[in-house]
N, C-alpha and C positions, 0 to 999 in steps of 0.2 A: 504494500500500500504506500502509496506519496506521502510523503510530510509535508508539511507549512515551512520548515526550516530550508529543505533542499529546492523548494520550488523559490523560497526570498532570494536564497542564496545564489541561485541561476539567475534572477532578475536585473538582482545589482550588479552583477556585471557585462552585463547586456544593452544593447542597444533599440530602440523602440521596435525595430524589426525583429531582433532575433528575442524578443518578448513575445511576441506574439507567435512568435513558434516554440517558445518557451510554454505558455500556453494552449497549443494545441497538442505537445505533447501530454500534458497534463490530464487533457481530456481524453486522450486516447490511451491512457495509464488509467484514465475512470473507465472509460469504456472493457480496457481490458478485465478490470477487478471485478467489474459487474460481468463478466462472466464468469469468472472464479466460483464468485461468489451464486451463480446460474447453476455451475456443474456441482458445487458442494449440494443443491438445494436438490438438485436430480438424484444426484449419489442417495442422499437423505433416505429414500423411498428404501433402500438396501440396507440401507445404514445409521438405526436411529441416534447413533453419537453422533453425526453431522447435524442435526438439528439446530444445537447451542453454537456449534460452529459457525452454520452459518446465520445465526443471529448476532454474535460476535462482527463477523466481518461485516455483515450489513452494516451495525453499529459504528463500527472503526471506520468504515467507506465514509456515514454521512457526516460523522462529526469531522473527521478532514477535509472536508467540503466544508461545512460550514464553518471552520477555523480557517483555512484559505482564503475564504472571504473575508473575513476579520482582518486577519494580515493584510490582503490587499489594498482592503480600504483603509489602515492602520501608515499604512508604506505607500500610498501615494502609488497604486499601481491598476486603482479599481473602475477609471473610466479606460484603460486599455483591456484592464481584463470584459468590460462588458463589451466591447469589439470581437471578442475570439467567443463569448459566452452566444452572440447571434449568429456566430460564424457557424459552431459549433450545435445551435436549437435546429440552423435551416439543415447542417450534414441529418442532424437525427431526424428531421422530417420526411429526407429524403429518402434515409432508412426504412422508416415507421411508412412511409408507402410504398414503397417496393415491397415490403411484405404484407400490406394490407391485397396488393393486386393479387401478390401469388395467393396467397388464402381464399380470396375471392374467385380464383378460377376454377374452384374445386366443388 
């Protein structure tokens, strides 16, 4: 999971562009966890010790999201991070219909 530390720490030495790629990795590092935390919740059905587990990581996922924002807005980094936050709503849109189509073909 990301920390608030190594994402500030990426920031400040960065330049306004390579921020905002600093930030879509970020997303794509939540992107990835929420699947971790997908396949623990699948396993779960096999496996009822993953259960706590994956109530854990849920946990851990959003309070580091919502401490990132803190920091953000804390450091003076939070009207660039809502640049990469609409960049990153229209990618999941794009997603979120590409699999509304395939579903609907069936």
């Amino acid at each position: 999971m990301t920390t608030c530390r190594f994402l500030l720490d990426e920031l400040a030495k960065a330049d306004e562009h390579e921020r905002m790629n600093v930030f879509r990795r970020y997303f794509a590092a939540s992107r990835y966890n929420r699947l971790l935390i997908q396949q623990a919740l699948v396993r779960s059905a096999q496996d009822k010790s993953l259960v706590s587990k994956v109530k854990e990581m849920e946990g851990t996922h959003n309070k580091d999201f919502i401490e990132a924002v803190k920091a953000l807005k804390r450091n003076g980094y939070f009207e660039e991070f809502l640049i990469a936050v609409r960049e990153e709503d229209e990618a999941l849109l794009k997603i979120i219909e590409a699999y509304d189509k395939r579903m609907n073909r069936r």
